[in-house]
N, C-alpha and C positions, 0 to 999 in steps of 0.2 A: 702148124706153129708159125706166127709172123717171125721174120726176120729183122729186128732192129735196122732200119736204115742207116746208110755209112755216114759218119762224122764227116762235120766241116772241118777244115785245117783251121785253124787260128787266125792265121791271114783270112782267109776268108770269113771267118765269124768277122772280124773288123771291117773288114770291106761293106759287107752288108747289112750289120749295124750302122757304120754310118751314112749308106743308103735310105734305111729307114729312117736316120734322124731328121736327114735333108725332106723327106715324106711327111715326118712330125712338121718340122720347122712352114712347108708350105700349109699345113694343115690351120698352123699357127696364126699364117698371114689371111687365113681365109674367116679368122677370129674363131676357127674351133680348139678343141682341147687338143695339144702339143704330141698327140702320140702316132706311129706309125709302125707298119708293117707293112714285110714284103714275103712274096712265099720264091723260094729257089729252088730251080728244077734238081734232079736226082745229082746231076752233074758238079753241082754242087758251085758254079757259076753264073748260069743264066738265070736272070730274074725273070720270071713267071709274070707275075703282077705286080704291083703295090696298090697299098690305101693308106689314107690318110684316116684320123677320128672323124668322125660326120658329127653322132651327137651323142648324150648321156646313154641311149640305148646302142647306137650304132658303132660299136668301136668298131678300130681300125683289123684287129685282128677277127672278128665275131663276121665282118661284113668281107674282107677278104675272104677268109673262109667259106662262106656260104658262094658267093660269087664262084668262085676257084671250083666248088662241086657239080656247077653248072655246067663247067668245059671241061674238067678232066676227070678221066675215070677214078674208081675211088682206089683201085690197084696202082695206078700211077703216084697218085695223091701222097699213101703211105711210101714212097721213098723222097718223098719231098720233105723240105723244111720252112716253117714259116717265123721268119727273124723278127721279133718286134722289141722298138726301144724299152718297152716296158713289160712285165713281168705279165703276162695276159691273167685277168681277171679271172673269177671260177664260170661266166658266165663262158668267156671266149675261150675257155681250156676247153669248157663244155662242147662248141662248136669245132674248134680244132678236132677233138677227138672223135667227133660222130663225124665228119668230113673226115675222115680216115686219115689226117698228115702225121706221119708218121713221127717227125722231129720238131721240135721247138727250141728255140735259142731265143735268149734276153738279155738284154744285156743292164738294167739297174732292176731290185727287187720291187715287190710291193710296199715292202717298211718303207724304203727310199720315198715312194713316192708318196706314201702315208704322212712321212716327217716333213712331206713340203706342203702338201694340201690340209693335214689337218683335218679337220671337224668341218672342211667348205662343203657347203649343201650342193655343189656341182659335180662333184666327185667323190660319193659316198664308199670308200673303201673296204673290201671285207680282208678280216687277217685269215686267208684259206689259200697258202700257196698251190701252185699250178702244179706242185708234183703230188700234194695232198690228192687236187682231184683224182690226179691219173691215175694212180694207186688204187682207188676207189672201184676203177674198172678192170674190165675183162679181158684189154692187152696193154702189153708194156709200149713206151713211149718213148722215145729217145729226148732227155730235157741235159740243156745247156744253160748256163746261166748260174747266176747275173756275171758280169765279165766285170771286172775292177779294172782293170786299163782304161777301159773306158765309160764307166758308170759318172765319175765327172760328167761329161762332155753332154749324155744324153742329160742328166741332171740339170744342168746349167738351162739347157733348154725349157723346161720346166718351169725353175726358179724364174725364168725372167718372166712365165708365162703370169703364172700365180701368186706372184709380189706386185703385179701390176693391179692385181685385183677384177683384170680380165676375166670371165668365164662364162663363155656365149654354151648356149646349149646346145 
């Protein structure tokens, strides 16, 4: 039987939420889509990696994920957590969870990001939250999220991405 991986304090979900924003934000200047993630070791301190979005297939969480499988064992893995500013996609729960990390934390939902993108053919949204998939499988997950202190802030990032009319592939 897995053992749920130990929670982040709060402090720390903040800390490395706005880690990953700073992640998003460079991703931003590199003209791709505004999201990021970072995975944090067991410890619940050290950042492991980051990624930024690369491109419509390559999210930030899908491609940390796979990376991250390559160096660490997949026992390791599961007491890790991977922080992203956005609520990961069913595609990147998909990878998270076959990369065995045990924890996920987000900090704004998919609606959120739904209500800023709309119907943009750059960012085709499905309504299938990330605890939906998990549910689906055959071990439990530890999910955090979306965090309201700070779901502004990641937000904002966003809005100024996709009011600009910005949306590099």
């Amino acid at each position: 039987m897995l053992i749920l991986p130990r929670a982040l304090t709060p402090e720390q979900v903040h800390r490395h939420l706005l880690h990953a924003d700073a992640v998003a934000r460079r991703a931003m200047a590199m003209g791709r889509h505004p999201f990021g993630a970072v995975l944090v070791a067991p410890d619940g301190e050290t950042v492991l990696a980051e990624q930024g979005n690369i491109d419509t297939v390559q999210h930030a969480e899908a491609t940390l994920a796979r990376n991250v499988s390559l160096t660490y064992p997949s026992d390791y893995l599961w007491q890790c957590t991977l922080v992203s500013t956005f609520e990961p996609c069913a595609m990147c729960t998909g990878t998270i969870y076959w990369t065995n990390i045990g924890h996920i934390v987000y900090g704004a939902s998919e609606e959120a990001l739904l209500a800023l993108t709309g119907n943009h053919p750059d960012n085709p949204t499905l309504s299938l939250p990330c605890r939906d998939v998990v549910a689906r499988g055959q071990k439990p997950m530890r999910i955090t999220g979306p965090v309201p202190e700070l779901a502004d802030r990641l937000v904002a990032t966003h809005r100024d991405f996709w009011q600009q009319g910005v949306a590099a592939a």
